[in-house]
N, C-alpha and C positions, 0 to 999 in steps of 0.2 A: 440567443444562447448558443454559443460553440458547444458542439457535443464531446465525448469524449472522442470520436472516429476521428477530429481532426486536431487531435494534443495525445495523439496514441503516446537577550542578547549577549547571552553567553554563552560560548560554547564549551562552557567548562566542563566536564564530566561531573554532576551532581550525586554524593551520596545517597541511599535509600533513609536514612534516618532523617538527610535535609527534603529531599523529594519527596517520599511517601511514606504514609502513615504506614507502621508495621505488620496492622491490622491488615490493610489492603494488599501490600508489594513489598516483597521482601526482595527482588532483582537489587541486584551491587549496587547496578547506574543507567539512568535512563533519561529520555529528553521527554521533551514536552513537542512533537512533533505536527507540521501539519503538510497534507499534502499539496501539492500544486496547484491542482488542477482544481482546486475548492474555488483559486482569483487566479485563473486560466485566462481571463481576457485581458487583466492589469498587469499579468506575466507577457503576453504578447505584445501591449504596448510598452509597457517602463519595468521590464525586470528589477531594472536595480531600486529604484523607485517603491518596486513592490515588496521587495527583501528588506527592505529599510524598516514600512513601514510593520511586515509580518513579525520581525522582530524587537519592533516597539514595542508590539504587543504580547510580547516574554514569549515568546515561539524560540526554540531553542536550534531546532533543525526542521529539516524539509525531506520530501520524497519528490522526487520528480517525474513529468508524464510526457514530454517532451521529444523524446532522442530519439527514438521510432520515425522512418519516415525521413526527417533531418538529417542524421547522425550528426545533430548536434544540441547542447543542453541550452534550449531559450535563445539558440542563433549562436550561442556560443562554442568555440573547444574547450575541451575538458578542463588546460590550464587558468584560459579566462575568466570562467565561467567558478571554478574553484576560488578565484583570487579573489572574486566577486563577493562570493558567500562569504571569507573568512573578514571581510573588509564590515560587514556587518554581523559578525559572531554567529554566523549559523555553519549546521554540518550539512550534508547531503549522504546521509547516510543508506539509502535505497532510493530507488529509482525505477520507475514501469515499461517495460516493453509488449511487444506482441509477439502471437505466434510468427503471423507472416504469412498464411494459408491465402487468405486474402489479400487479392492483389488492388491495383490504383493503376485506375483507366489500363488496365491489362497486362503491367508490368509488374513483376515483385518487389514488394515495399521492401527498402533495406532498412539495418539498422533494428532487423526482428531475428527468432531465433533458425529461421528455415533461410534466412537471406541476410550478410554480411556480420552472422556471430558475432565472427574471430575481432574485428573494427569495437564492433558495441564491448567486445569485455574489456578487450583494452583500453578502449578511451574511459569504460566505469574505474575501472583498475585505476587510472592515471588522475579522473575526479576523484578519487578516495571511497567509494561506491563501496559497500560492504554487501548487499542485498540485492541482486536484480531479480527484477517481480515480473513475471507475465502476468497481463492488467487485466485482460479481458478474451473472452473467444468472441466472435461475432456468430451469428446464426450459421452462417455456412462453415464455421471449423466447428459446429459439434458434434450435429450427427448421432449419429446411434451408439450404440457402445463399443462395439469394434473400433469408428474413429475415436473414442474417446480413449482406449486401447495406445492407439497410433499418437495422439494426443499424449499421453503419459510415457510412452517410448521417447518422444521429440524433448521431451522437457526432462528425462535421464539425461542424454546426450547433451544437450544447451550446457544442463547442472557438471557435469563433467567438465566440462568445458570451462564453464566456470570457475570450478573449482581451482582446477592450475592456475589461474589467476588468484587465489584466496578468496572469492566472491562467495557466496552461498545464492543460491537459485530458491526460488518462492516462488506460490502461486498464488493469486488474487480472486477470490472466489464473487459470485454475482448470487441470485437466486436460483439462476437456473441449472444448478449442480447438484442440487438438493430437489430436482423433481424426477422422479423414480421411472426407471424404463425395467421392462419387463423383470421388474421386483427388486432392481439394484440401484441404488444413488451413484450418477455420473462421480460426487463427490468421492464417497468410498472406494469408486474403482480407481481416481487418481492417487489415492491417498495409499488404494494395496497396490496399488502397481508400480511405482514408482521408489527410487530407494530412499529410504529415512536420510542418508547421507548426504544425498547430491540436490533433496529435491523437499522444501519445508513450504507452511502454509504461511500468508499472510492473510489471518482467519477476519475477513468485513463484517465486525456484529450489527450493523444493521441490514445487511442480505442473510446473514446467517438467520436473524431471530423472524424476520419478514417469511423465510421461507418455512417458519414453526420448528427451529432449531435452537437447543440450548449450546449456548458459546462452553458455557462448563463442563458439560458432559462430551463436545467432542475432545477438550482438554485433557480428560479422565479417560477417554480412550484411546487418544494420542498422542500421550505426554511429550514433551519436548517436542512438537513440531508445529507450530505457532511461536516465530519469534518475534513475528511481525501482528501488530493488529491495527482494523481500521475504527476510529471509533465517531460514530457520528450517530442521533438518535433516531427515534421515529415515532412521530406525533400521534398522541391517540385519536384518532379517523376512520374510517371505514376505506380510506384511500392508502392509511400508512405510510405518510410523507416524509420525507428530508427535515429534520428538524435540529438545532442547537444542542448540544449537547446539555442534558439537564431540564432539557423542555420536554422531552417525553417520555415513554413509558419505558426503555431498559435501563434493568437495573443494574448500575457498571460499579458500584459500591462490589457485589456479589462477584461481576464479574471479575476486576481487577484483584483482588481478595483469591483468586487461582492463577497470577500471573507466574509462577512460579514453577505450577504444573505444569502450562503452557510451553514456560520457558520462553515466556516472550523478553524480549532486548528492545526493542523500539514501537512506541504509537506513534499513531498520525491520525490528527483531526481531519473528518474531510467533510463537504455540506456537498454533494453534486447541483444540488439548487438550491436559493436563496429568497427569499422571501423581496428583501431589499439590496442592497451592498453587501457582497459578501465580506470585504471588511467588518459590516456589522455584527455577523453572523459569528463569524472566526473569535470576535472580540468577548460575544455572551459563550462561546464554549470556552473557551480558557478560562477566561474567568470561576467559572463553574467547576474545571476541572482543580484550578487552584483551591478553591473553596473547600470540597468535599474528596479528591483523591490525592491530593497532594499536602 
């Protein structure tokens, strides 16, 4: 299994009355997204192969985990790699980067936000990239609260930066932002330190409800900064596994039903493990999602 450390069919715009029930989401337009990284190994071997078959499966668009590292989308440039997508009706509407704190075999990884920015907004700019996501910290960017402090300054600046490009900057939260250091959640301190404008969440409700967090209530006290969400389930276990969407215990009826407070613009299904093929896996969340949110 490739970890995350080494990946650091229409594309029509869909009405809410055709997309989703009133009840649930009231947003203008939205896709049915999933992320990359979910068939991360079928991405490395036959990208094109793999968007074909993603999009068989009524996936509307994608996020990508790729450009980190490379500075390129799946071995591609940004024009290639775009001509790619539209050639099977998907968008690439956000895409994951890293900080960059951490280095590779002792050099700075480009294509993060501490190491070759100005390349990565451009070349998103140039994919058509609305959203660039810092995907993850690794144990050595967190640190105490101070660096998380430094952390939330770095990803003003990125978001800035972005912005001149029209991008919006996001952050991809794990569990471990939600476990309290001397009485404060690393979460909350990114979220008050950082500006409403340059700098939004893309709120993962299975790290979020795993870590004993209600996805609605950070909604309710952060309205509009969730435009991004990750949605994959979590099996009822004593392990709290990676599960199909629909196969377990959150209840995304309740949540999707606040997409509005949110202010969220785009999901993405993601499974980080798979039971079998994550084709398989991909095929019982959609389905599911068409069933009861759509």
């Amino acid at each position: 299994m490739t970890s995350r450390r080494s990946f650091v069919k229409s594309a029509a715009l869909l009405s809410a009355g055709a997309l989703f029930s009133p009840n649930l989401l009231a947003a203008p337009k939205s896709y049915i997204g999933l992320q990359l990284y979910t068939v991360r190994e079928a991405m490395q071997q036959d990208p094109a192969g793999t968007l074909a078959r993603i999009a068989k499966l009524g996936y509307t668009s994608v996020e990508g985990a790729t450009y980190t590292g490379s500075q390129k989308f799946y071995g591609m440039d940004p024009t290639s790699f775009t001509k790619l997508l539209k050639q099977h009706g998907l968008i690439m509407p956000s895409s994951h980067y890293r900080l960059g704190e951490e280095q590779d075999k002792g050099q700075p990884v480009l294509g993060t936000m501490l190491h070759g920015w100005d390349k990565a907004v451009d070349d998103a700019a140039q994919a058509g990239v609305k959203y660039m996501v810092c995907a993850y910290l690794s144990e050595a960017e967190r640190g105490n609260l101070d660096h998380y402090k430094y952390v939330a300054d770095q990803l003003n600046k990125a978001g800035e930066r972005s912005k001149k490009a029209g991008i919006q900057l996001c952050y991809h939260n794990h569990d471990f932002e939600f476990m309290a250091q001397n009485g404060q959640m690393p979460f909350d301190l990114l979220l008050n330190n950082t500006s409403k404008d340059l700098v939004k969440m893309e709120l993962d409700l299975y790290w979020a409800t795993k870590a004993g967090q209600d996805p609605v209530a950070l909604f309710k006290k952060h309205p509009g900064r969730f435009p991004l969400w990750h949605v994959k389930d979590m099996d009822n276990t004593a392990k709290k596994n990676f599960t199909e969407v629909g196969n377990g215990v959150i209840d995304f009826k309740r949540i999707f039903a606040q997409a509005n407070t949110a202010g969220m613009k785009y999901f993405f299904v993601e499974q980080d493990q798979t039971p079998g093929s994550p084709f398989d896996s991909i095929q019982k969340s959609i389905a599911h999602i068409k069933r009861t949110l759509v």
